[in-house]
C-alpha positions, 0 to 999 in steps of 0.5 A, a space after each residue: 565549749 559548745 555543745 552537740 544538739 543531738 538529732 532526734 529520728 522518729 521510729 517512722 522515718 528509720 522504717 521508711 528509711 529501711 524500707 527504702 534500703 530494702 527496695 534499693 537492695 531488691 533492685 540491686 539483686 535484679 540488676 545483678 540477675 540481669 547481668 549475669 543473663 546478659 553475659 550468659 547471652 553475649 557469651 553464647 553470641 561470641 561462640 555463635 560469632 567465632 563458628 560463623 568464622 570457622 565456617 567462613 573460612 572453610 568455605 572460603 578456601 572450598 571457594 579458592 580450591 575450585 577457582 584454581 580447578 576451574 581455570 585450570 579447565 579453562 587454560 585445558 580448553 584453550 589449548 583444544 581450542 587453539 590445537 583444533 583451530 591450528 587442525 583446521 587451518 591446515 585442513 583449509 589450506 590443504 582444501 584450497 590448493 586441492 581447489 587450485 589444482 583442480 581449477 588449473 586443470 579444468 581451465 586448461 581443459 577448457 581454454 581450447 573449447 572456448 576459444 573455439 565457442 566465444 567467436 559463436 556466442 554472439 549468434 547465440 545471444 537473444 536478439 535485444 529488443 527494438 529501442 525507437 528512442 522514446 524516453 518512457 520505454 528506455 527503462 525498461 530497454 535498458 534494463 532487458 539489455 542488462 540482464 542479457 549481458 549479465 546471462 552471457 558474460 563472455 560477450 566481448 565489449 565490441 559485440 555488446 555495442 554491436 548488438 545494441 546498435 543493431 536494436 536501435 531504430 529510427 531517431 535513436 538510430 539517428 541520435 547514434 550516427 550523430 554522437 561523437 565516437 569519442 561517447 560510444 567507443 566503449 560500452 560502459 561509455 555508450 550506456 552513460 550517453 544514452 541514459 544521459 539522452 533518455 533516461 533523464 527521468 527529469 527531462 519535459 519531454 519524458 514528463 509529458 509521454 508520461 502524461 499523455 499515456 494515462 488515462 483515468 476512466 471508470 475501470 482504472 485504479 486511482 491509486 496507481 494513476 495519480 501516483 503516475 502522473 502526479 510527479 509529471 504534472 509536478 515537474 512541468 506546472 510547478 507551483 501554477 495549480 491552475 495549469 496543474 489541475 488543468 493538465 489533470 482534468 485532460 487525462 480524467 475520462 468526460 464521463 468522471 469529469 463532469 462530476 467533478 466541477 472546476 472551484 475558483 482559487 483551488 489548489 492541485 492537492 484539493 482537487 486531487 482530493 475531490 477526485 478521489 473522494 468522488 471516485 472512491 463514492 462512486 465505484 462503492 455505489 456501483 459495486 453495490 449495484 452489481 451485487 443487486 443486478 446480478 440476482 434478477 433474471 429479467 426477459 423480454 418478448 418481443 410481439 410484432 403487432 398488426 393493427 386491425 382497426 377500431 384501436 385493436 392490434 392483433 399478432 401476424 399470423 405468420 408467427 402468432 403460434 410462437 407468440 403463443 407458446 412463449 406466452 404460454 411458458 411465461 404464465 406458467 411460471 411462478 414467479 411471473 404471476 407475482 404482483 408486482 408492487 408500485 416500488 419499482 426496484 429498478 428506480 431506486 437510485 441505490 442500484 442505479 450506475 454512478 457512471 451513467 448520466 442520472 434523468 432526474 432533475 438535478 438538485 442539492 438533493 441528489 448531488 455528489 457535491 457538497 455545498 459550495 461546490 454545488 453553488 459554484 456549479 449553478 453559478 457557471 450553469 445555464 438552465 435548459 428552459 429558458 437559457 438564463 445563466 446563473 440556475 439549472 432548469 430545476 430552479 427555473 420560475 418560467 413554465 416548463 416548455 412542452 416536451 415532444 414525443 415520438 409518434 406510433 407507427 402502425 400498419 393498416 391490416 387493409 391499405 398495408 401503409 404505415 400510420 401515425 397514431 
């Protein structure tokens, strides 16, 4: 038989090993402790739970009660609704036959007056204004005609063609006796013939009335003259800019044109521009100028002089005491006796006209045009000293030519002739 080796423990490991008991029963102990917190805390949470619930339902049904008052308010206010439309509509009914009675009444109050008055009213209608058959003023004719039938509706159709006949004159009136009857019978009829004969806003003809009336001068509005005329210069040059622009430049006033100089190859839309810039510049300069101006007062006396010999001129006795006066009122005042300085203010080509010719030299310096349309300028220029094509006088290298002035005229106090000084 074989015989149990028996195990021998030390007393140090059984104190660890109790020692390890105790720690293991100590965590037992807290584990259990946590337990029991812990169903503590989930059994206050279900309470908590089941009175959210209670709650829920409570307000749930609170929820439903006033759901089921408020569309029983609803389905009240409807019914008002319909009850006060169903009054209404009776009211409007009753309304409309009140009406109907009363417009049967009046009309047949009325019937014989205006029986009686209708055969009168073409003697009371405004006489229509005199058409001569010029397309550019058909418009507005034939609007003034429409508002005349419109004021007076119980105008029969035979009056309305009679009073337009009467106000047609001249080639329109010879376009009414040509036209077939068959295009006038009626008025409706006779309004589509005659616009179809002047108030075809595409016609050339039209175009060009349009044209010839304006005009562009230093008084008139750029703006209101090329949004005239730009869609006739449209319609008759098309896409040819050079008869564009030339049609353009006829209408623009000499004094405006020559500062705006003809630019091979340009378009119309360019030179259009050009013209614009130019005269935007220029009105600014001279409404600037007038601002100056008007604060000057300037005055001038005139003297009639005699000449007494030796270089000396004297007043005429016959008016040397008002002479004399005026020159006496003029020292007295203040602001004459001012020196004045050598800048005169009156030289200062801010202040000076845009629209008057300037008497300086002309040059890139003092120019309205930019660069290129300067160069083109000289090179269409002939110089006004020796007549050489390609230069202003400005640039000419020739001596100048001398100039020429006016003689003095005087009068001998002893012959009584005139003499040249």
């Amino acid at each position: 038989m074989q015989q149990n080796n028996p195990i021998q423990i030390t007393a140090e490991q059984v104190n660890n090993a109790e020692e390890i008991l105790a720690n293991k029963e100590k965590e037992i102990s807290e584990l259990r402790a946590q337990l029991i917190q812990l169903e503590s805390q989930f059994k206050d949470a279900s309470d908590e739970h089941h009175q959210l619930i209670n709650e829920h339902d409570k307000y749930k049904l609170m929820y439903e009660t006033e759901f089921l008052k408020s569309t029983d308010l609803s389905m009240e206010v409807s019914m008002l609704e319909k009850s006060n439309l169903n009054r209404e509509l009776e009211v409007a009914q009753i309304k409309t036959e009140y009406y109907r009675q009363i417009s049967e009444l009046n009309d047949n109050r009325t019937s014989d007056a205006s029986s009686c008055d209708r055969s009168t009213n073409i003697k009371n209608v405004p006489k229509i204004p005199i058409f001569e058959g010029k397309s550019i003023t058909f418009g507005r004719w034939l609007k003034g005609v429409k508002e005349i039938f419109e004021n007076y509706p119980t105008l029969k159709d035979f009056q309305k063609r009679a009073l337009v006949v009467e106000s047609l004159k001249g080639p329109a009136r010879d376009w009414y006796d040509a036209e077939p009857d068959d295009n006038v019978e009626f008025w409706s009829e006779f309004e589509i013939a005659l616009s179809r004969q002047y108030g075809n806003m595409e016609s050339t003809d039209h175009a060009l009335e349009r044209i010839d009336t304006l005009r562009l001068t230093t008084n008139s509005d750029f703006n209101s003259f090329i949004m005239q005329i730009r869609p006739a210069i449209k319609l008759i040059a098309l896409n040819n800019h050079t008869l564009a622009i030339a049609m353009l430049r006829k209408q623009i006033a000499p004094d405006i044109r020559k500062y705006i100089p003809k630019v091979h190859g340009e378009t119309y839309e360019a030179h259009e521009q050009r013209l614009k810039s130019h005269m935007q510049d220029s009105q600014a300069k001279f409404s600037g100028s007038q601002v100056s101006r008007s604060n000057m007062d300037v005055e001038m006396i005139g003297a009639a002089m005699q000449y007494q010999g030796q270089n000396r001129y004297e007043l005429l006795e016959r008016d040397g005491n008002e002479y004399m006066m005026a020159a006496a009122q003029y020292s007295r005042n203040p602001a004459n006796n001012t020196i004045r300085t050598h800048q005169n203010r009156f030289n200062n080509s801010n202040n000076r006209n845009p629209f008057q010719r300037s008497t300086k030299p002309h040059s890139q310096s003092n120019t309205t045009m930019n660069k290129v349309q300067f160069d083109e300028y000289v090179r269409n220029s002939i110089c006004f000293n020796c007549g050489t094509k390609g230069h202003l006088r400005s640039m000419c290298i020739k001596p100048a030519k001398p100039s020429r002035f006016m003689s003095v005229i005087s009068q001998d106090s002893e012959t009584g002739k005139d003499r040249a000084q």
